[in-house]
C-alpha positions as CSV (number, residue, x, y, z in Angstrom):
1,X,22.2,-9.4,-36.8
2,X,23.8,-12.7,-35.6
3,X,21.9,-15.3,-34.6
4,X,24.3,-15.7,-31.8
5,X,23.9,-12.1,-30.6
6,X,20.1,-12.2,-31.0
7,X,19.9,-15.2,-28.8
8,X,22.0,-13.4,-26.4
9,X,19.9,-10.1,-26.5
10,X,16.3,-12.4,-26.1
11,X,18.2,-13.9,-23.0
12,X,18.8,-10.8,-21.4
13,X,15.9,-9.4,-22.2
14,X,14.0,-12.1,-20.6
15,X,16.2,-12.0,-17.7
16,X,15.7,-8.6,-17.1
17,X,12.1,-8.0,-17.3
18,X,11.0,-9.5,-14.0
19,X,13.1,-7.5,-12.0
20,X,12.1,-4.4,-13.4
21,X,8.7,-5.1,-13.6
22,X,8.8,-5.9,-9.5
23,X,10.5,-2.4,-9.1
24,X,7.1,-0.6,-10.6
25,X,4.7,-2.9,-8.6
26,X,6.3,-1.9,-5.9
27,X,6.4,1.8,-6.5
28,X,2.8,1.5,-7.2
29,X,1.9,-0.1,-4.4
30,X,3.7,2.7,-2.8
31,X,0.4,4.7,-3.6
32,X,-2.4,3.0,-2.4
33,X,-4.8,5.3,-0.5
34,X,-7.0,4.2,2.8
35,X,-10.5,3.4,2.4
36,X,-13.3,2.8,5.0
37,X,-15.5,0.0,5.5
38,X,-17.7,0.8,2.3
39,X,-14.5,1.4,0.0
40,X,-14.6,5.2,-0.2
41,X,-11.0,6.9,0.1
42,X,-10.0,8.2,3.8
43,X,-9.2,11.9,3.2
44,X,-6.7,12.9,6.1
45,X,-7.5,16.4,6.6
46,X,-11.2,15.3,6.3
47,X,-10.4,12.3,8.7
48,X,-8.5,14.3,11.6
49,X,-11.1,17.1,11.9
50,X,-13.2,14.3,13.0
51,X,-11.3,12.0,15.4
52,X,-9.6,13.2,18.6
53,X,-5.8,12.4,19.4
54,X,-5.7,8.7,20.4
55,X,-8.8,7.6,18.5
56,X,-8.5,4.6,16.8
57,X,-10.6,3.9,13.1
58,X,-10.9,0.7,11.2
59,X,-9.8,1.1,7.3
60,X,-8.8,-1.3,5.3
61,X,-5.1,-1.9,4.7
62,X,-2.5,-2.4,1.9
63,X,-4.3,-5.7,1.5
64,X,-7.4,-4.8,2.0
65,X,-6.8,-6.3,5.9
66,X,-9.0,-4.9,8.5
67,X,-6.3,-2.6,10.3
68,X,-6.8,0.0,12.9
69,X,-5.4,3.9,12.1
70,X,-4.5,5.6,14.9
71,X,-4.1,9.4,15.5
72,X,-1.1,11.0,17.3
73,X,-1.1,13.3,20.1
74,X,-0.1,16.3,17.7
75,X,-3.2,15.5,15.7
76,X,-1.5,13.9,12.9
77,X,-2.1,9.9,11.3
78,X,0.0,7.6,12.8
79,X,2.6,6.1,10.8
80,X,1.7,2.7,11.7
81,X,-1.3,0.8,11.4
82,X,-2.7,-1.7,13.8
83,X,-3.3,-5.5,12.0
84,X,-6.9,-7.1,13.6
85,X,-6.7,-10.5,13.9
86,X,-8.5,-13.0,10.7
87,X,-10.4,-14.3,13.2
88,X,-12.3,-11.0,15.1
89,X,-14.4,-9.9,12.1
C-alpha cells in the first residue's frame, strides 16, 4: 500500500472513531435501570403494586441524581422524573 493512501486511511480512521464511539455510549446509556437509595434495581411491576397513583419515590437517576419517580393515574411510571435540588439532601 501507498504511503499516501495509508496516511489517508489512519486519518480517517482517527476521524471517525469518536463519533462512533459517542453513538454506542449513548445507546448504552439508553439502558440504565433505576435503583433505590441502597443501589438495588427498581423492578416496575414490583414497584407499582406497592405505590398508589400519585405517589412519588426517590431513586436515583441517569446520573446517579436524587430524582423523584412519579406514578400515573392509570397506575403506570411516569415518563418523567422529578430533579431534587444539590442542596436538599
Amino acid at each position: 500500500m501507498e504511503k499516501r493512501k495509508l496516511l489517508n486511511l489512519l486519518l480517517l480512521d482517527a476521524i471517525s472513531l469518536r463519533p462512533v464511539e459517542c453513538w454506542f455510549l449513548i445507546l448504552i446509556s439508553l439502558f440504565n435501570l433505576a435503583k433505590d437509595a441502597f443501589g438495588n434495581d427498581d423492578v416496575a411491576e414490583e414497584w407499582l403494586k406497592n405505590h398508589v397513583p400519585g405517589d412519588r419515590t426517590l431513586s436515583r437517576g441517569l446520573k446517579d441524581d436524587p430524582t423523584y419517580v412519579a406514578v400515573e393515574n392509570d397506575r403506570t411510571p411516569a415518563t418523567y422524573g422529578i430533579n431534587v435540588a444539590p442542596g436538599i439532601l
